[in-house]
N, C-alpha and C positions, 0 to 999 in steps of 0.2 A: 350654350347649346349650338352646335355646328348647324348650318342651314343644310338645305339640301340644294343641289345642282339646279333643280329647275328655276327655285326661288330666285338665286344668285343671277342664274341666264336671266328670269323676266326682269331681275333689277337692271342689269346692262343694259338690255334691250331698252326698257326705259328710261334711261339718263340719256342712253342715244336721241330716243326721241323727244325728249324735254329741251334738250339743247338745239332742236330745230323748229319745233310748236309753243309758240307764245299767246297768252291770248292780254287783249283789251277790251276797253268798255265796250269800246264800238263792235266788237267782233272776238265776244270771249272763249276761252277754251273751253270743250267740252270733254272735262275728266271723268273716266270709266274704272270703278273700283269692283272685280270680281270675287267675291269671296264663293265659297261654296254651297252656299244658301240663295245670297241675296246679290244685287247690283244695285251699285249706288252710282250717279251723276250727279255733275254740277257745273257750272258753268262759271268759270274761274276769270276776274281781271287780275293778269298778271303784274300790271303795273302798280295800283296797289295793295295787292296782295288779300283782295275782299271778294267772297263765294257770293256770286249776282243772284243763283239761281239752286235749288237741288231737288234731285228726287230719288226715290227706291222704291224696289219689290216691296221691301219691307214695311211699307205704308198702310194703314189700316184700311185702307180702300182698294188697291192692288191686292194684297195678303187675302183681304177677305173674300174677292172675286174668284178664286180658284184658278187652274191655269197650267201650263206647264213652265217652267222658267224662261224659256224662250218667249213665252206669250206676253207672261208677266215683264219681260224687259222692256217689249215694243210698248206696252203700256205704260213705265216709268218714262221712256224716251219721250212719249207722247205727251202725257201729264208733264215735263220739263218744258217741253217747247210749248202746253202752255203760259208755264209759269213767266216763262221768258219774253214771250211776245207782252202781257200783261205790263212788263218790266219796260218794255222796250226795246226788246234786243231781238234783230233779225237776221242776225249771222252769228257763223259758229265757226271756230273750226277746231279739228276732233283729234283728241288724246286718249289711243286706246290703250294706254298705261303700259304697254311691252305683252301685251294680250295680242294672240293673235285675232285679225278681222272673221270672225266664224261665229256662230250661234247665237250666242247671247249678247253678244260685243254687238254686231253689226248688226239684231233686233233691236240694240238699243239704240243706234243712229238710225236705223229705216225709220222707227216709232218717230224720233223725236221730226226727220225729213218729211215724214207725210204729214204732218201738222202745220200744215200752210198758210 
């Protein structure tokens, strides 16, 4: 099944940005998966190769709060950067998957940045 143009663009866009953001223990990636429902993050060391931290809309506690998708992201962001301090991790730095930085993407980094 042939993809479609934009699929192909976010996949570029993304290997572009993969080949410049890495993450570690100390300072893991924060990867941003858009579907058209839901958003999912995680907090990836890339070194090796083990998900520290994740969360989604799709959460029965999120999901059930009600919301708009925008709201519900700042909310998954937020519940991550619990999860992550818990963990121990106080820095991030952020893969927004070949997404551009707008609505749901950058709800979901404010969420998890105001979690201080």
């Amino acid at each position: 099944m042939p993809q479609s143009a934009s699929i192909i663009r976010r996949q570029k866009i993304r290997w572009r940005v993969r080949a410049k953001v890495s993450g570690t223990a100390i300072r893991p990636r924060l990867s941003v998966f858009r579907s058209n429902k839901d958003v999912y993050l995680q907090l990836i060391d890339d070194n090796t190769g083990h998900t520290l931290a994740a969360a989604s809309t799709s959460e029965k506690d999120i999901y059930t709060a009600g919301g708009t998708k925008v709201e519900k992201s700042a909310k998954a962001g937020k519940l991550l950067a619990e999860r992550a301090k818990a963990k121990g991790v106080e820095a991030c730095t952020f893969d927004r998957g070949g997404y551009l930085y707008h609505g749901r993407v950058k709800a979901a980094a404010d969420g998890a940045r105001k979690e201080d």
